[in-house]
N, C-alpha and C positions, 0 to 999 in steps of 0.2 A: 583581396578577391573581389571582382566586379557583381556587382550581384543582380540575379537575373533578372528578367521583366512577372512583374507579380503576379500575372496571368498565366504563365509558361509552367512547363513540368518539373519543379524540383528535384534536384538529387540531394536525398537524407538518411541521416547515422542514425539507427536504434542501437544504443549500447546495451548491455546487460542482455542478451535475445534469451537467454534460456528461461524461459518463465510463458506462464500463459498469458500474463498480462502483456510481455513482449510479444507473440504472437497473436495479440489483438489487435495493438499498434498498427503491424505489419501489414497484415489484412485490410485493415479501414484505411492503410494510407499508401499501402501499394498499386490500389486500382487506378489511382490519378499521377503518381508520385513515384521515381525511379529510387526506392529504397533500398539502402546496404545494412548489415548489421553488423553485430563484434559481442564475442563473448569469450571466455573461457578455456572452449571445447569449440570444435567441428561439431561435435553432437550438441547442437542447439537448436533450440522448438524453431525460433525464428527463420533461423537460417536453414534450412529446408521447406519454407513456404514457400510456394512458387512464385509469391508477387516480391521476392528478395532478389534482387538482382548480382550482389555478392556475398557471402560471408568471410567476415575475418577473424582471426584466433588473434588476441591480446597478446604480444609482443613484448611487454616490461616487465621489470623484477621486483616491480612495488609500486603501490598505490601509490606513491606518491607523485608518481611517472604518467601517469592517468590522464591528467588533463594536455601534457603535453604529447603523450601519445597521439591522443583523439584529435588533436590541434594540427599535428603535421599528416595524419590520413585526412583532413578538411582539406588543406593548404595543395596536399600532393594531387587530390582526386576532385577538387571543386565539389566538395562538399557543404551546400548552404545553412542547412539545419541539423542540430543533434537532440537527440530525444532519449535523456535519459531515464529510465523509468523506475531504478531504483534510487534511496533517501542517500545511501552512500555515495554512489558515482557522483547523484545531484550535487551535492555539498562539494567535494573536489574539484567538479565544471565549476559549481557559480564562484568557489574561490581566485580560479582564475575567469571569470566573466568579462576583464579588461580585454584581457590578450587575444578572446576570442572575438569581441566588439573590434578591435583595431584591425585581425585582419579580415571582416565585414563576416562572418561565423557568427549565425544565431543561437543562443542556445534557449532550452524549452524550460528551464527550470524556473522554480520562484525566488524573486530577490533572496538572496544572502540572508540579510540580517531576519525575511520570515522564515526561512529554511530553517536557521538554528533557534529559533523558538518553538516552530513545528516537532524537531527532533528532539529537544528538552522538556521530556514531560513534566517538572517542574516548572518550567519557563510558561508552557501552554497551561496549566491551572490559573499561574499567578494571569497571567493573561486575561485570561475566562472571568476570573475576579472583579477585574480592574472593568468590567462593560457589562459585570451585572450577570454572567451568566451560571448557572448552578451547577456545582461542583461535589464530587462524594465529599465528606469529611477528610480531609491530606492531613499530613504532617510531613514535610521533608528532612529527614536528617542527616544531620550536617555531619553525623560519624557514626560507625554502624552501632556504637558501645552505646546508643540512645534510643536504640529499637526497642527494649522492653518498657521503659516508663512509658514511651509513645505510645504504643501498642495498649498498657491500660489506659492511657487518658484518654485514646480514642474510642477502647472496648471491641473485645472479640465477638464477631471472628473477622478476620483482616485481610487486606489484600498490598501483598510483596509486591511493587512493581518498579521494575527499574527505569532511572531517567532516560536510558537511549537505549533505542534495542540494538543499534551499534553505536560505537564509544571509539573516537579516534584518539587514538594515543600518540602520535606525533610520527609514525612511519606506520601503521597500518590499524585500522578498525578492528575490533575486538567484541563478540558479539552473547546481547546478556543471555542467562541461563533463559529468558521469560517471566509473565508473571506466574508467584506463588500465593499460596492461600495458610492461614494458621488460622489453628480453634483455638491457641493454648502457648503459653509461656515456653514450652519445650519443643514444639510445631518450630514456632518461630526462630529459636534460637539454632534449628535445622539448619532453615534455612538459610540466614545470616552466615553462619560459619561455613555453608555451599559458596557462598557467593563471589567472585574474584576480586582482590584486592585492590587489582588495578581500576575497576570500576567506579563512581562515585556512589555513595551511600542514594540507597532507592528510598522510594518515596513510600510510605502507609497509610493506606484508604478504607475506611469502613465498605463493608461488601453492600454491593445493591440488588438485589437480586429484580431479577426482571430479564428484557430482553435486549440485543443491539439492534443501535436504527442509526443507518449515516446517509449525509446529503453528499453526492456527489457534483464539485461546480467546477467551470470554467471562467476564471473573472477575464474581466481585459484591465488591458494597462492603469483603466482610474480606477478599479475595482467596482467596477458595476455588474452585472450578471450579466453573462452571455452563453451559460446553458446549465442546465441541472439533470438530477437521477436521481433518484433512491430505491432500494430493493430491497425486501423481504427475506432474512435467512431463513432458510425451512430446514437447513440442517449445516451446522458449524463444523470448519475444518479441525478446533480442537473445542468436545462440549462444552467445555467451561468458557468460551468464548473467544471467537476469533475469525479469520477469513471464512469464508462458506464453500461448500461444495455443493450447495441445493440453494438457488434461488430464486425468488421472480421480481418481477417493476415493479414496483408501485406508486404511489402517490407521493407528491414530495409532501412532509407538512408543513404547514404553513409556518408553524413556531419555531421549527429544528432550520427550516429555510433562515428564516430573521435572524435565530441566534447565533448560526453559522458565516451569515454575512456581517452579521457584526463584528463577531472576533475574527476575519479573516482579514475585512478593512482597518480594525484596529492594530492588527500587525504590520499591515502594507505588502499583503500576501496580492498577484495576480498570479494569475496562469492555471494550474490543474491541480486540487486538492480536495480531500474528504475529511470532512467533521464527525467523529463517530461520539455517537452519544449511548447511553441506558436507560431505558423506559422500566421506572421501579415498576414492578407490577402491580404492587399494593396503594401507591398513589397516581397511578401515570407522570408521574413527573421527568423530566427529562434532565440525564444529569451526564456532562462532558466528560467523554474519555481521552481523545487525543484527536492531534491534525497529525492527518497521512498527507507530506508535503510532496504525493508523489502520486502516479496512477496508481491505483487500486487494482486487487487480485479480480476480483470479478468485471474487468471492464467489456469484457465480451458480450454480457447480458445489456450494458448500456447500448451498445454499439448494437446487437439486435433488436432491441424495442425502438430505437429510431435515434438515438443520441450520439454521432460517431464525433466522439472527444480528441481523438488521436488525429482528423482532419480537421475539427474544428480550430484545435493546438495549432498546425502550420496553416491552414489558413489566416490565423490571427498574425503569425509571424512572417506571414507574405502580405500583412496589410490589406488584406481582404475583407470583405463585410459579414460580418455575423449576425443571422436571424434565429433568436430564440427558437429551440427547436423545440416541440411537441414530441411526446411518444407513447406508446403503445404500454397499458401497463398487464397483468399479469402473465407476461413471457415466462416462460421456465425457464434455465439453464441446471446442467452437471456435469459438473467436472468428476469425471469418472475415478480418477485413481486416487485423487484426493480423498473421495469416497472411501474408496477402499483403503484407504491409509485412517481415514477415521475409522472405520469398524473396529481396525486393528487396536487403535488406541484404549476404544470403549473396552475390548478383549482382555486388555491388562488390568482395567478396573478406575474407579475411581481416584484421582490424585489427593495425597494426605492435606488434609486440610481442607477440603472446599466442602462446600457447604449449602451447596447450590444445585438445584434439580439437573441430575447425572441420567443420560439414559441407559436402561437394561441392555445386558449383551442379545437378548433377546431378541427384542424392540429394533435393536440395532442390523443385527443379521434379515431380519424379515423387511428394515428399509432398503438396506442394500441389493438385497433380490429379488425382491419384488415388484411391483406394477407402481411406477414412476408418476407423475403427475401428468396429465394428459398435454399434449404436444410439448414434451421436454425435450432440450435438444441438449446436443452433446457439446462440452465450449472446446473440444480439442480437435477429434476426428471431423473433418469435415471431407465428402469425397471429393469438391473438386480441387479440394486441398488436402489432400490426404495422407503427404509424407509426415507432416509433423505430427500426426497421431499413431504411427508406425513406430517412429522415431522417440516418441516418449517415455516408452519403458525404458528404454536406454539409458534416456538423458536421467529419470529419476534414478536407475538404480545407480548411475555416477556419482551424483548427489550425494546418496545415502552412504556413499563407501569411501567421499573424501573426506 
C-alpha cells in the first residue's frame, strides 16, 4: 500500500467500536480523519457516530483470524491506520505487526514484548521492582494448592487478583472471574475452588486501602512524553475499585508522572498507556496496580479538558509534530448507565471479603439522583451526535444477555 502524504486526510480502522472509549476515538479523530469501524454487532456505540464513515460486522469464526481479517479490509479499502482499543485485539495485531509493516499498515498498539508485560500482572510488579517502584506485598503462586500458606505469610485480609483479565489459551481468550478479596482461610479457599483451571494461578496482595490515581500518557517512539492526563474518581464503576462513572481532570503528580515514565521506559513501552496506582490513605504513599496497555475507559474526559489522545495517536503515526498539550482540570464527566449499573451493584450489597469502605445503598441512590456536580456532562449523549446515545441501551443490554 502507497502511503499517503502526512499532511492529507487519512482513512482509519477503530476495531473493538462498541465501548465508550471506542466512541471517543471516533469523535476526536473523525473531525479531520475519514474513519471506519468493526465490531461485533451493527449495534455499535462507534458505528452510529456520525464522524464514522462505515461500520463493519467481524466476519471470522475465531480470534485467531483477527489479525488477518483487519489485514485484508486494510489491503481491500486503503486503509492506513488501525486503532485497536482493547488489550485483546492489541496483542493479536502486534503479533502479527510484520505482516502489517510489509504491506505499509500502521498499527497503534505498543511493542509486543511491552504489551505482554502490561497484560501479566505478575510480569508488571516484577517490573515495578526491578526500577525501584512500590508495590503492595505480592506473592505469585505457582499452583493454586499454595494459596493458604501464602495467604498467612502475607496476613489477612488479602486481595485475589488474577494475572490476565484475559488469558489466551491457544484458539481464543478466556476471561478472569476479577479481582477477589478474603478475611479468612475459608474466604479464600471460596474463592480458589471458583477459579478456572484453565487459568494460571493468580497472584496475593496485601489490601491497601485508600484511593485510585492513574497517569494517563502518550510516549513516542524513544519514549519520551508527548502528552499526559489524570483524573479524579468521585465515584467507581465497581466500589471496591475500578473504571469510574464520575470524574473530573486533575493535576498530573509529579511523583506518579516520574514513576510511571520509569516503568514504561524500562519496558520499552511507546504509544498510549495508563499506570494506575493506590494512594494508601493512612500514609499517602503510592503503591502500583497495573499498566492498561491500551486506552482507557474514561478517555472522553481527557479529550474534553484539552488532551485529544486518539489524534495525538495518528498524528504521531503520520509523522507529524507533537506539542505538549496543556489542559483544563476540574472537568466533570458521567457516564450515565454505568452509573446506574453501579447503584445496582451497591443494591446487592457488599462482596464477601472486602474490607474496605463500601458505600450505603442510601448514599448511593441519593448520588445517582440527585444534583450532579456542577457543569457535568454527559460522555455518551451528545446532541450533535446523538444516535450513539439512543443506541446505547441496546448495545448494553446485548452485552448483558451474551
Amino acid at each position: 500500500m502507497e502511503r499517503s502524504n502526512p499532511h492529507s486526510r487519512a482513512r482509519i480502522l477503530v476495531t473493538d467500536a462498541d465501548s465508550p472509549k471506542a466512541l471517543a476515538i471516533v469523535r476526536s479523530v473523525g473531525r479531520e480523519h475519514e474513519v471506519w469501524t468493526a465490531a461485533d454487532s451493527r449495534i455499535a456505540l462507534g458505528g452510529w457516530s456520525r464522524y464514522t464513515r462505515k461500520h463493519l460486522k467481524y466476519s471470522f469464526d475465531s480470534p485467531v483470524q483477527f489479525p488477518e481479517w483487519v489485514l485484508s479490509i486494510c489491503k481491500h479499502h486503503d486503509i492506513e491506520i488501525v486503532i485497536t482499543p482493547e488489550e485483546a485485539t492489541s496483542l493479536l495485531a502486534a503479533r502479527a505487526a510484520p505482516q502489517f509493516a510489509s504491506s505499509g499498515v500502521q498499527l497503534t498498539t505498543l511493542p509486543l514484548h511491552a504489551l505482554e508485560i502490561a497484560m501479566d500482572k505478575a510480569r508488571t510488579i516484577r517490573a515495578a521492582m526491578e526500577v525501584g517502584i512500590r508495590v503492595p506485598p505480592t506473592l505469585v503462586l505457582d499452583r493454586t494448592t499454595d494459596a493458604l500458606p501464602a495467604a498467612r505469610a502475607l496476613g489477612y485480609p488479602i486481595v485475589v487478583k488474577p494475572r490476565f483479565s484475559r488469558y489466551w489459551i491457544g484458539d481464543r481468550f478466556i476471561a478472569s472471574d476479577g479481582v477477589g478479596y478474603a478475611n479468612s482461610d475459608a474466604q479464600l479457599l471460596d474463592l480458589i475452588r471458583g477459579l478456572d483451571p484453565r487459568l494460571p494461578p493468580p497472584l496475593l496482595q496485601g489490601f491497601v486501602q485508600g484511593k485510585g490515581s492513574g497517569v494517563c500518557v502518550l510516549l513516542g517512539k524513544d519514549g519520551t512524553l508527548a502528552a499526559e492526563f489524570a483524573h479524579e474518581r468521585l465515584r467507581d464503576y465497581r466500589p471496591t475499585g475500578s473504571g469510574s462513572v464520575l470524574r473530573k481532570s486533575v493535576r498530573v503528580h509529579p511523583l506518579l508522572r516520574e514513576a510511571s515514565l520509569r516503568l514504561l521506559q524500562h519496558i520499552g513501552a511507546h504509544g498510549i498507556a495508563m499506570v494506575e496506582f493506590r494512594i494508601d490513605s493512612a500514609t499517602d504513599n503510592a503503591y502500583l496496580m497495573e499498566i492498561n496497555g491500551r486506552f482507557w475507559g474514561s478517555l472522553q474526559l481527557a479529550v474534553d479538558a484539552g488532551v485529544n489522545f486518539p489524534l495525538l495517536l495518528v498524528n504521531q503515526s503520520l509523522g507529524r509534530p507533537i506539542v505538549l498539550p496543556r489542559y483544563q482540570e476540574e472537568i466533570t464527566l458521567r457516564w450515565w448507565i454505568g452509573d446506574l449499573i453501579r447503584t445496582l451493584r451497591v443494591m446487592k450489597g457488599k462482596p464477601a471479603g472486602y474490607i474496605g469502605v463500601y458505600p450505603s445503598r442510601l448514599s448511593t441512590l441519593k448520588e445517582f439522583l440527585g444534583r450532579q456536580p456542577k457543569g457535568t456532562r454527559n460522555e455518551i449523549l451528545r446532541w450533535p451526535d446523538c444516535w450513539p446515545g439512543l443506541v446505547e441501551p441496546l448495545s448494553m443490554m446485548r452485552r448483558v444477555l451474551q
